[in-house]
VOTOR-724161 format. One line per 8 residues: their letters; for each residue y, z, x of C-alpha. Coordinates in Angstrom, 2 decimals, always signed. Example, Ala and Ser with C-alpha at 12.3 -4.5 7.8 and 13.67 -1.06 7.14 Angstrom:
as	-4.50:+7.80:+12.30 ~ -1.06:+7.14:+13.67
END
This chain:
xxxxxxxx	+19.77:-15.10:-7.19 ~ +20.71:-11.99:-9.91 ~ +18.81:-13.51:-12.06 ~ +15.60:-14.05:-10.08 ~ +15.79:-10.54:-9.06 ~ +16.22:-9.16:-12.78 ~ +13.09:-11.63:-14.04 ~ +11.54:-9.65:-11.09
xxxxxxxx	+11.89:-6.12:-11.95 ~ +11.87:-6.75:-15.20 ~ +8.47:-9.17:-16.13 ~ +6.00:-6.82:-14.92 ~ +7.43:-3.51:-17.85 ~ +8.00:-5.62:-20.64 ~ +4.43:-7.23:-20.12 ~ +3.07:-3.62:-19.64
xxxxxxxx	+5.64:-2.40:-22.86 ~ +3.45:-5.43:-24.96 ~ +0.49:-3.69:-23.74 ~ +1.01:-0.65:-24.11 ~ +3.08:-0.66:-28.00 ~ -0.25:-2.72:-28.48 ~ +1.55:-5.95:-29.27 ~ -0.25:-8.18:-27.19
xxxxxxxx	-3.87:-7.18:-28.97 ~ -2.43:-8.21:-32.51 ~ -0.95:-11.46:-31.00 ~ -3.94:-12.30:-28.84 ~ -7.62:-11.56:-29.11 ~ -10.03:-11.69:-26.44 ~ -10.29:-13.38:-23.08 ~ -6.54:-14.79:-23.94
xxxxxxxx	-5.50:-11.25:-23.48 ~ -6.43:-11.76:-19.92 ~ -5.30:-15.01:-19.78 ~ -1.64:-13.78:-20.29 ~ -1.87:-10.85:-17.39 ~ -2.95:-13.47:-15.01 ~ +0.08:-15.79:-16.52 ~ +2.36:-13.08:-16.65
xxxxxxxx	+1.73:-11.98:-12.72 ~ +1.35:-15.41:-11.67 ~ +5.25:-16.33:-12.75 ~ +6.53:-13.05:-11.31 ~ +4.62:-14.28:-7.80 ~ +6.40:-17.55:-8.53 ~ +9.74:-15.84:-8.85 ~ +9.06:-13.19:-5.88
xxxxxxxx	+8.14:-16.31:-3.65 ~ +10.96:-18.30:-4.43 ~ +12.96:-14.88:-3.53 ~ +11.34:-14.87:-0.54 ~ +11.84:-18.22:+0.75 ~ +15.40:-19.14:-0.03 ~ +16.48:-15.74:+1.73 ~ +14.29:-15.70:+4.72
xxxxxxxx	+16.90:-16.49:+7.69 ~ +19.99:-15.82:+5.85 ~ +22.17:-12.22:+5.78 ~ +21.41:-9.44:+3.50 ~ +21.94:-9.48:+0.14 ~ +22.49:-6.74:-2.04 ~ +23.87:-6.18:-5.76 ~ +24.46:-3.06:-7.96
xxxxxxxx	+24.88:-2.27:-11.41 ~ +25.87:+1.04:-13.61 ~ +27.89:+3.75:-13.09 ~ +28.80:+6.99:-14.11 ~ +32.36:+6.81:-15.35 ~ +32.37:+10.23:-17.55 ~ +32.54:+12.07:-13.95 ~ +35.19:+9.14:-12.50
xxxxxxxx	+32.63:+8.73:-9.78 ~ +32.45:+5.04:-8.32 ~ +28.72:+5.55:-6.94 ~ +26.29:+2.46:-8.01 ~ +23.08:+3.89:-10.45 ~ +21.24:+0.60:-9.47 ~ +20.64:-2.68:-7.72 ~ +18.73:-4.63:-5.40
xxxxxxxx	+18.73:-5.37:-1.82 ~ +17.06:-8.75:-0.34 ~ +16.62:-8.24:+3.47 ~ +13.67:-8.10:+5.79 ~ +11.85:-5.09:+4.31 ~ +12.18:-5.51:+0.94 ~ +10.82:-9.29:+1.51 ~ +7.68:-8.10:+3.71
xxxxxxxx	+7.00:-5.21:+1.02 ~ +7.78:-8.11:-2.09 ~ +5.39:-10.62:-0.24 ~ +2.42:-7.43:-0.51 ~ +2.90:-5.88:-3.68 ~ +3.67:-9.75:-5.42 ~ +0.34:-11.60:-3.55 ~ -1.82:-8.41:-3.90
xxxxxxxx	-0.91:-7.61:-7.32 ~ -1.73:-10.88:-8.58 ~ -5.46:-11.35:-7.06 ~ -6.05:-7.25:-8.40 ~ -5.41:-8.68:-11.21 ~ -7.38:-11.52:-11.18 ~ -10.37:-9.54:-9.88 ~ -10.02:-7.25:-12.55
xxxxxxxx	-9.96:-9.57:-15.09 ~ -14.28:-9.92:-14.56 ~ -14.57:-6.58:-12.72 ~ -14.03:-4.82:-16.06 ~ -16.67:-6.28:-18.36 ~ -20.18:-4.91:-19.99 ~ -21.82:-6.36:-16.59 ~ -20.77:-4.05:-14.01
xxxxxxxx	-23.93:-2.34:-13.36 ~ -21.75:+0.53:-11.62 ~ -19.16:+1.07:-14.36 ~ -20.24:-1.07:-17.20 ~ -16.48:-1.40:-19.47 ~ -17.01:-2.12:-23.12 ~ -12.98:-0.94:-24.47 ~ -9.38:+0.31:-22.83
xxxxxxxx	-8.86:-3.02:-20.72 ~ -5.25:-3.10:-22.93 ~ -4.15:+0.42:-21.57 ~ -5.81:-0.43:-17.83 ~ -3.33:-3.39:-17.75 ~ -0.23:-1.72:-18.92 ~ -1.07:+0.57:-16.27 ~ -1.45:-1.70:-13.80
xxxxxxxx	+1.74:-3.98:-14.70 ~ +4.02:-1.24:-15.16 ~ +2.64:+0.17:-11.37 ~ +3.51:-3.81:-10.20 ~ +6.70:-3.44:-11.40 ~ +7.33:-0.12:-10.36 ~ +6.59:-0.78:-6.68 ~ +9.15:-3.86:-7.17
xxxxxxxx	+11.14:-1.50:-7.95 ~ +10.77:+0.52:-5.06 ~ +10.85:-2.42:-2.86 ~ +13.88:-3.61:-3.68 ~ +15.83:-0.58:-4.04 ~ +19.06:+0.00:-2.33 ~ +19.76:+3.42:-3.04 ~ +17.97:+6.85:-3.07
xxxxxxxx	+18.27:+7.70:-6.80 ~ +16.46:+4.12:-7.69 ~ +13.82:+4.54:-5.12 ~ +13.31:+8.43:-6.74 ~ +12.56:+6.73:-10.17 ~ +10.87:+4.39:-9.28 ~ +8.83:+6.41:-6.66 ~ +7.86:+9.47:-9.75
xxxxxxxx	+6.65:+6.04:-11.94 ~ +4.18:+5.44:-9.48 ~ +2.92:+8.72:-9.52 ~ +2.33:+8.74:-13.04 ~ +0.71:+4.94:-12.96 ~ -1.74:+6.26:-10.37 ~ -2.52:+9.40:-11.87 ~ -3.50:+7.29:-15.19
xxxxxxxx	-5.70:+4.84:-13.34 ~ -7.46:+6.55:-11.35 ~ -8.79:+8.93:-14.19 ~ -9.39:+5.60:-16.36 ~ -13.19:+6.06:-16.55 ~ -12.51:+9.05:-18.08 ~ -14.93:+11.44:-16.77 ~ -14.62:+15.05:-15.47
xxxxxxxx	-14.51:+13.95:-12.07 ~ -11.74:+11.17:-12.47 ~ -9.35:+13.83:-14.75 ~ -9.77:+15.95:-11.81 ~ -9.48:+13.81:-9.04 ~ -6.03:+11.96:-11.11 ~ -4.31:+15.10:-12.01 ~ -5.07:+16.37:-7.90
xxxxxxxx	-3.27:+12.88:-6.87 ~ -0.39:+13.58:-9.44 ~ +0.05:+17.35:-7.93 ~ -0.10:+16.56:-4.57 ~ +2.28:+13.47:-4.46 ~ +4.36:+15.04:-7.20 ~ +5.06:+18.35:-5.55 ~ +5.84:+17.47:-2.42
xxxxxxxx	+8.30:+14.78:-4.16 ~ +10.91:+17.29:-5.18 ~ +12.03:+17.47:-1.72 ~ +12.97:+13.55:-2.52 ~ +14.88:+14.99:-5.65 ~ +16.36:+18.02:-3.51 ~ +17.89:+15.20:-0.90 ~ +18.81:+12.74:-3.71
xxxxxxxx	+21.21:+15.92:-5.00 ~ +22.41:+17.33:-1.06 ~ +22.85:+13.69:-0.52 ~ +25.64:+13.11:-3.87 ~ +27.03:+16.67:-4.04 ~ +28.40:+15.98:-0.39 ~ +28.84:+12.23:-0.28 ~ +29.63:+11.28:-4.15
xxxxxxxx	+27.36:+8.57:-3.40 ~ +23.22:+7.49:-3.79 ~ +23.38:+5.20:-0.66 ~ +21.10:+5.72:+2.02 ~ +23.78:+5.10:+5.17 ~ +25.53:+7.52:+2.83 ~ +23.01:+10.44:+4.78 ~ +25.64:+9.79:+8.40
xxxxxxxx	+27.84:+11.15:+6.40 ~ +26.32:+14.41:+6.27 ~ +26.88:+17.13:+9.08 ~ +24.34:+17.57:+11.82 ~ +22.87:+20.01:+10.26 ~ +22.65:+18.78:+6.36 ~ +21.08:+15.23:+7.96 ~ +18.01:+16.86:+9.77
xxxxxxxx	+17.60:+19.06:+6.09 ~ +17.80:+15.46:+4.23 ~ +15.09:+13.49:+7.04 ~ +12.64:+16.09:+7.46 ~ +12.78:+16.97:+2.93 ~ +11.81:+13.05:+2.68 ~ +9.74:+13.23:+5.52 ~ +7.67:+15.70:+3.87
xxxxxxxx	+7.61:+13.58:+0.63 ~ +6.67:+10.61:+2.90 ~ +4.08:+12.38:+4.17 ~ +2.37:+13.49:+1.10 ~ +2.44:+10.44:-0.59 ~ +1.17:+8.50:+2.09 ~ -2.10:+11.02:+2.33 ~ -1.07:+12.03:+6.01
xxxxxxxx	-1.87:+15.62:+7.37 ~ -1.78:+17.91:+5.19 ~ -1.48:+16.03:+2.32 ~ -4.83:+14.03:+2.41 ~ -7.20:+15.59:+1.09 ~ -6.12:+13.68:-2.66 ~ -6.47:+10.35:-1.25 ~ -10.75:+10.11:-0.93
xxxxxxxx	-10.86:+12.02:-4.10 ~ -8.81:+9.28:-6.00 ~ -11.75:+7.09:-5.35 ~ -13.38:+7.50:-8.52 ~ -10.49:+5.15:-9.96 ~ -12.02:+1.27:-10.39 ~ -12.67:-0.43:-7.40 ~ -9.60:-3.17:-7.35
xxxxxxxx	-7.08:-0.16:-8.44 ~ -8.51:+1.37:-5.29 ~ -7.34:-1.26:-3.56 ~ -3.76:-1.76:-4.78 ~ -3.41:+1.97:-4.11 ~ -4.24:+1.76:-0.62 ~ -3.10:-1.94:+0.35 ~ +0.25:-1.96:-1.40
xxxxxxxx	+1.22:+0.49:-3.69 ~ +1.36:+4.17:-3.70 ~ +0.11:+5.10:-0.37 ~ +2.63:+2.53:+1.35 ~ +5.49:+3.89:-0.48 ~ +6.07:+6.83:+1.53 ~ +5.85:+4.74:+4.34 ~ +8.16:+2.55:+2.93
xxxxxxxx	+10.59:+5.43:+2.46 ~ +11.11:+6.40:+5.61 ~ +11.44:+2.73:+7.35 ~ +13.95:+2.08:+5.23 ~ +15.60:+5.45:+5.94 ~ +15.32:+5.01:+9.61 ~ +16.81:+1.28:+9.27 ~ +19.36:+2.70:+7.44
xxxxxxxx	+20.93:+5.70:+9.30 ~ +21.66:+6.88:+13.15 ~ +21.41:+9.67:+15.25 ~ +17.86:+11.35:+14.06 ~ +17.33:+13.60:+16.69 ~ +14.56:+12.56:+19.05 ~ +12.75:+16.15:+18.11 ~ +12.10:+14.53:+14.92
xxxxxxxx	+10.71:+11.49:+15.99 ~ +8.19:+13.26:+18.75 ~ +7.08:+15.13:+15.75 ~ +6.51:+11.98:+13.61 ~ +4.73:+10.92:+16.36 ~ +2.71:+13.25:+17.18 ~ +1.66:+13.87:+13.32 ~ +0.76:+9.97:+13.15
xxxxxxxx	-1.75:+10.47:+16.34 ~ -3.26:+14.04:+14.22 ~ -3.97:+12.31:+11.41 ~ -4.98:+9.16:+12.79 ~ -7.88:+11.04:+14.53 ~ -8.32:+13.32:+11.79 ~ -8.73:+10.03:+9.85 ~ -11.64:+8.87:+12.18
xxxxxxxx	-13.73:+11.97:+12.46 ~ -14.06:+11.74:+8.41 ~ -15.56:+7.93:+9.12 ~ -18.72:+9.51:+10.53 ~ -19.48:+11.54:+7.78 ~ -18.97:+9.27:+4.52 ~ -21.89:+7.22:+2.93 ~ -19.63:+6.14:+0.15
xxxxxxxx	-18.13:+2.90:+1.26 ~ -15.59:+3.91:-1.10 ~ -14.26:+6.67:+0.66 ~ -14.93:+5.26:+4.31 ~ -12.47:+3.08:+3.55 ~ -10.12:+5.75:+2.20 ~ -10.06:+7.51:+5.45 ~ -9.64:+4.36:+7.33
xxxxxxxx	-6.37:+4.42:+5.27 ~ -4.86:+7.24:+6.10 ~ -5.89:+6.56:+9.87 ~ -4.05:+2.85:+9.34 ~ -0.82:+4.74:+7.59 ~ -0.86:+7.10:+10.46 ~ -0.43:+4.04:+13.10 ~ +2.63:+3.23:+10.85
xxxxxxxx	+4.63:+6.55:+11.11 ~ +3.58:+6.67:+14.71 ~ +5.59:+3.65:+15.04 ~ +8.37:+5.04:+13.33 ~ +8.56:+7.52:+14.96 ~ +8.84:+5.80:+18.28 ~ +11.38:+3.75:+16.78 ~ +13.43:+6.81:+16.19
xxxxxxxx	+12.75:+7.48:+20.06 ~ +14.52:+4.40:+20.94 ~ +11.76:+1.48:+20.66 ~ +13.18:-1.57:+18.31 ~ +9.72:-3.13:+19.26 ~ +7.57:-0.16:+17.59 ~ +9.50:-0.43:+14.68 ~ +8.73:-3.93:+14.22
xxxxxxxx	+5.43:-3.17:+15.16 ~ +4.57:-0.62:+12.48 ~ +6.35:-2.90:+9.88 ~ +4.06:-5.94:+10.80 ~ +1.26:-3.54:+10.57 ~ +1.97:-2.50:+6.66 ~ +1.49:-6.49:+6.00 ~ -1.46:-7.25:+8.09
xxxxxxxx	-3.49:-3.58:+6.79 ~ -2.61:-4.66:+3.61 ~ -4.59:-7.66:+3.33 ~ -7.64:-6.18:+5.50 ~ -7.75:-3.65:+3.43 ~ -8.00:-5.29:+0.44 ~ -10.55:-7.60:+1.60 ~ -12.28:-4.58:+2.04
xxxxxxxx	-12.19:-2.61:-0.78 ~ -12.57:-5.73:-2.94 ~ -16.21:-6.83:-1.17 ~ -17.12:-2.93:-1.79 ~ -16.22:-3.46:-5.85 ~ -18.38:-6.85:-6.07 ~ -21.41:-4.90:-4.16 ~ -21.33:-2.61:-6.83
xxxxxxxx	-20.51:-4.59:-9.94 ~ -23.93:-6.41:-8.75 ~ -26.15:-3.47:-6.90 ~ -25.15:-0.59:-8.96 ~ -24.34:+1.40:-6.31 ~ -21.56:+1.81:-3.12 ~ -23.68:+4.53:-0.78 ~ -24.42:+3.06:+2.59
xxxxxxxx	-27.88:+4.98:+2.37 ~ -28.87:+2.46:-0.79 ~ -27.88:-1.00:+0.43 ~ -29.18:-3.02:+3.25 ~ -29.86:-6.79:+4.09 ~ -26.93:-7.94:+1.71 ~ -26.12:-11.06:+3.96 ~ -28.93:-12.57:+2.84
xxxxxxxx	-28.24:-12.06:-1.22 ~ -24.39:-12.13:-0.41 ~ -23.39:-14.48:+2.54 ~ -19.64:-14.88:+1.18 ~ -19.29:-10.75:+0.86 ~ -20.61:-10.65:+4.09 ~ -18.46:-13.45:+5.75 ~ -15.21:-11.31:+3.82
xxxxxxxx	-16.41:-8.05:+4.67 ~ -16.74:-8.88:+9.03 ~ -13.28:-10.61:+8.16 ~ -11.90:-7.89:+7.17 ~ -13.04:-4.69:+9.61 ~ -12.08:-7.34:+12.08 ~ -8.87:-7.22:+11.03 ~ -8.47:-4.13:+10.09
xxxxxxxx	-9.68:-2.73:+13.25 ~ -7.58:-4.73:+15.66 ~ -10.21:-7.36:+16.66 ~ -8.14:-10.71:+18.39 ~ -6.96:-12.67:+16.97 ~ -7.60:-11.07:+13.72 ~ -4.53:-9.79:+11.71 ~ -3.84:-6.25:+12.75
xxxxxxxx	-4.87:-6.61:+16.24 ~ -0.90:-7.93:+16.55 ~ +0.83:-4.95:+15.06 ~ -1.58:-2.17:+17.13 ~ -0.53:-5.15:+20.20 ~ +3.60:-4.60:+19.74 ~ +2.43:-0.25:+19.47 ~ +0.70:-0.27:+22.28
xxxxxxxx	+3.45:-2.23:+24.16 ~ +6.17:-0.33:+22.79 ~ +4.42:+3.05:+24.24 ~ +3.72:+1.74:+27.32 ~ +7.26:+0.79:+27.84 ~ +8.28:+4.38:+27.13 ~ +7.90:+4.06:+31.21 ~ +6.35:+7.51:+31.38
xxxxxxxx	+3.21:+9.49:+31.57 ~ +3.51:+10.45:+27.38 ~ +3.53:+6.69:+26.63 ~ +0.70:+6.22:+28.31 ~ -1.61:+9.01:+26.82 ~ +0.19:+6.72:+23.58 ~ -1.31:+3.77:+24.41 ~ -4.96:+5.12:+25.42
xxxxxxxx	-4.94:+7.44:+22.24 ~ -4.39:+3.80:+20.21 ~ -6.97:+2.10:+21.83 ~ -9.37:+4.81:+21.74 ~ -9.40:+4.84:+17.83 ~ -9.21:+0.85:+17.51 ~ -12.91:+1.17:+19.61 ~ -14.36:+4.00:+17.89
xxxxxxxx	-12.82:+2.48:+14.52 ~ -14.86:-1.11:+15.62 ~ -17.81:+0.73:+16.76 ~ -18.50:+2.89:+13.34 ~ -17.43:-0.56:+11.23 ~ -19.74:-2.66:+13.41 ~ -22.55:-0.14:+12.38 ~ -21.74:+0.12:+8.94
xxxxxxxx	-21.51:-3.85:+8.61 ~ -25.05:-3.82:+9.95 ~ -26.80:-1.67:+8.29 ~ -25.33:-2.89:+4.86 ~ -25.50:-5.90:+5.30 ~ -27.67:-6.96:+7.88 ~ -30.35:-3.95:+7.64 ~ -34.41:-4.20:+6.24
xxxxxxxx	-34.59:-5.69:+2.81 ~ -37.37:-6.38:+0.77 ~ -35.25:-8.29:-1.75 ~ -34.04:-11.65:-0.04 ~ -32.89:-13.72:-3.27 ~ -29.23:-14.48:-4.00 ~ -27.37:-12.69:-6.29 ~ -24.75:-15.36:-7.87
xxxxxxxx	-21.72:-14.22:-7.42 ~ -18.90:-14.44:-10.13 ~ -16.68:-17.14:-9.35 ~ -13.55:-15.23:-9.44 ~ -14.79:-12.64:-7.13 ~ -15.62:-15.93:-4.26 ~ -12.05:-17.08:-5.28 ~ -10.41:-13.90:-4.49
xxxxxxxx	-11.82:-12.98:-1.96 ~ -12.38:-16.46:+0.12 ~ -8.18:-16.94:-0.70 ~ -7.71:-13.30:+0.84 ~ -9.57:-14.01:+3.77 ~ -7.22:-16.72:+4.71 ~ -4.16:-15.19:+3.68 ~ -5.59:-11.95:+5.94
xxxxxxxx	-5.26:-14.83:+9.25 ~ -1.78:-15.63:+8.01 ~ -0.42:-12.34:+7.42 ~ +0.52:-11.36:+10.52 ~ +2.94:-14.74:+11.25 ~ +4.26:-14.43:+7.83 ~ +5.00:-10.91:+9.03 ~ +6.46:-12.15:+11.95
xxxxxxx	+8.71:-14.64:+10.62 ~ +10.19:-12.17:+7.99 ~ +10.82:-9.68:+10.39 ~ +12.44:-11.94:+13.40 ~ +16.03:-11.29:+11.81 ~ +15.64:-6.90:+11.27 ~ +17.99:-5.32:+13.89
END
């Protein structure tokens, strides 16, 4: 098992090192330069999945290594824990990473009419291998100092790919994402430090050990970090901005990296400690129902598909905190239903995001005022796309229409008139969500066109995104049977 979990961690930065020291371009030329990405995250799938499935069921595992013996301090530097959430968040960042990498292994060529790419595919994919590894990282962290430094390297992997184009426009819009996620992330640091100067230890359960007053400091500083880099109010404004990075980083920013690691954060904080005062979890509450709306106004106004989906993100990371914060309340159900949620969103999402990068690889273009009558010229992006605001909008028996099921039921069984006002609030944005979607679908795809002969479509991009579109219908029982055993 310790050596699965170190071949984890570890695969992903010494295949982005290779890149990056430019080793791999003087041992291979070429497409086999590709080849050994797609190798490289295929084995650490392999290895995640094996993980996976021999710990499913069985109690939680955890290991830890280093020290720091020049202050005769017993804490634990580092480690790995194998329970529940560390498996759903493996089973995302493992499974998504690989087909972003696939995908971007044709996405990035001369014939991408949006963003034709003639040189720096060796720095894109140390980028992108060392941001795989570092959510790993963060995913199977056990204490707060390894989930800092891992949490600050995918800051920095973000920043660099989403200003990969190079232009004035993606500097900008990289350097706003590093501020705004960066900033807000020394709270994280503060609480690492409050956390060891009164403890002597990194451990999250180490935060009960904290007086009253210290813990709601130490949950409300990583709140705020949460927050921010999760693009929830007021921290949001970076996220649609950060679309000018390439299409499939887009999508492993939203679906299962950065954006879901301040989510992330706090689950595992609030599976890890008691006694958050219930003021604190009305307020995470009540922030996730701001910015979920806030989240859906900004659909009406976008006609870059792009950034559509961007809101639609921070809307679907809102649902998540709500249900923390209900689970703080008291609801074990919300909690499991904002967990099952990360998983099913993820693979929507991607779908998503993905069918918006092969429309413009082919078109030229991602503005919902330019395309229209795609179905015809693009039946298997169409068939993904439906899939995928289906799911994504809560549509049975598509994917996330489970998770938004257990946070309605959970606020309805808050037995009072609040709850209630919960559950309508939830259902009100799953229509208006499917109604604006619906539209959009339509006029993209199924609008007036002139132009009725089929575009082929690269093979990889009907791989990825035909395999997604049945993982998307499996997601949410995956979720379900990793997530049976979390107390």
């Amino acid at each position: 098992m310790d050596t699965y979990i170190i071949l984890l961690l570890v695969l992903p930065i010494i295949g982005s090192f290779l890149y990056f020291t430019g080793l791999i371009s003087s041992i291979f030329k070429g497409l086999l330069r590709e080849l050994f990405v797609v190798a490289l995250s295929l084995f650490t799938l392999a290895i995640a999945l094996l993980l996976i499935f021999s710990s499913i069921g069985k109690p939680i595992y955890t290991i830890s290594w280093g020290s720091m013996p020049w202050i005769e301090i017993s804490a634990k530097l580092f480690g790995a824990i194998i329970d529940p959430l560390s498996m759903l968040m493996l089973t995302i960042v493992a499974v998504l990473g690989t087909f972003i990498v696939l995908f971007s292994t044709k996405y990035l060529s001369p014939e991408n009419k949006e963003h034709p790419v003639e040189r720096g595919k060796v720095a894109y994919y140390g980028w992108l291998l060392l941001f795989i590894g570092s959510m790993i990282g963060i995913a199977i962290s056990p204490n707060l100092l390894q989930f800092l430094i891992f949490w600050e390297l995918t800051t920095l992997c973000s920043a660099a790919l989403i200003a990969f184009y190079e232009t004035e426009t993606g500097y900008k819009a990289g350097f706003k994402a590093l501020l705004m996620t960066h900033a807000p992330g020394l709270f994280f640091f503060i609480t690492v430090a409050i956390v060891f100067v009164n403890t002597k230890s990194f451990e999250f359960s180490a935060i009960n050990q904290l007086s009253p007053t210290l813990k709601i400091v130490v949950v409300v500083f990583l709140l705020i970090s949460a927050w921010a880099k999760s693009a929830q109010i007021p921290f949001y404004t970076w996220i649609p901005d950060a679309m000018e990075a390439p299409t499939p980083i887009s999508a492993f920013l939203h679906a299962a990296a950065m954006v879901k690691a301040g989510f992330y954060l706090m689950a595992r904080l609030i599976t890890s400690i008691s006694g958050i005062p219930y003021g604190i979890g009305m307020l995470i509450v009540l922030m996730g129902i701001a910015t979920m709306y806030l989240g859906l106004i900004f659909y009406f106004r976008q006609d870059d598909l792009k950034k559509l989906l961007a809101f639609s993100t921070i809307t679907h990371l809102a649902y998540m905190f709500f249900g923390l914060g209900l689970g703080v309340i008291g609801s074990n159900i919300a909690v499991k239903g904002a967990l099952l949620h990360l998983i099913c969103h993820a693979f929507g999402k991607t779908i998503l995001f993905l069918c918006v990068g092969v429309i413009s690889y082919l078109t030229g273009t991602r503005y919902i005022s330019q395309l229209s009558g795609l179905s015809k010229r693009m039946p298997v992006v169409a068939f993904a796309f439906i899939v995928g605001f289906l799911s994504v909008t809560g549509i049975p028996p598509f994917s996330c229409f489970w998770s938004k099921f257990f946070l309605v039921v959970a606020s309805i069984d808050m037995k009072n008139f609040l709850g209630i006002v919960f559950a309508v609030l939830i259902l009100g944005e799953s229509v208006g969500s499917f109604i604006w979607f619906l539209h959009i679908a339509q006029s993209v795809f199924f609008g007036e066109t002139e132009k009725t002969e089929e575009i082929k479509i690269p093979a990889v991009f009907q791989f990825v995104l035909i395999s997604l579109v049945i993982l998307s219908l499996i997601a949410p029982f995956w979720g379900f049977e990793i997530l049976k055993t979390l107390r």
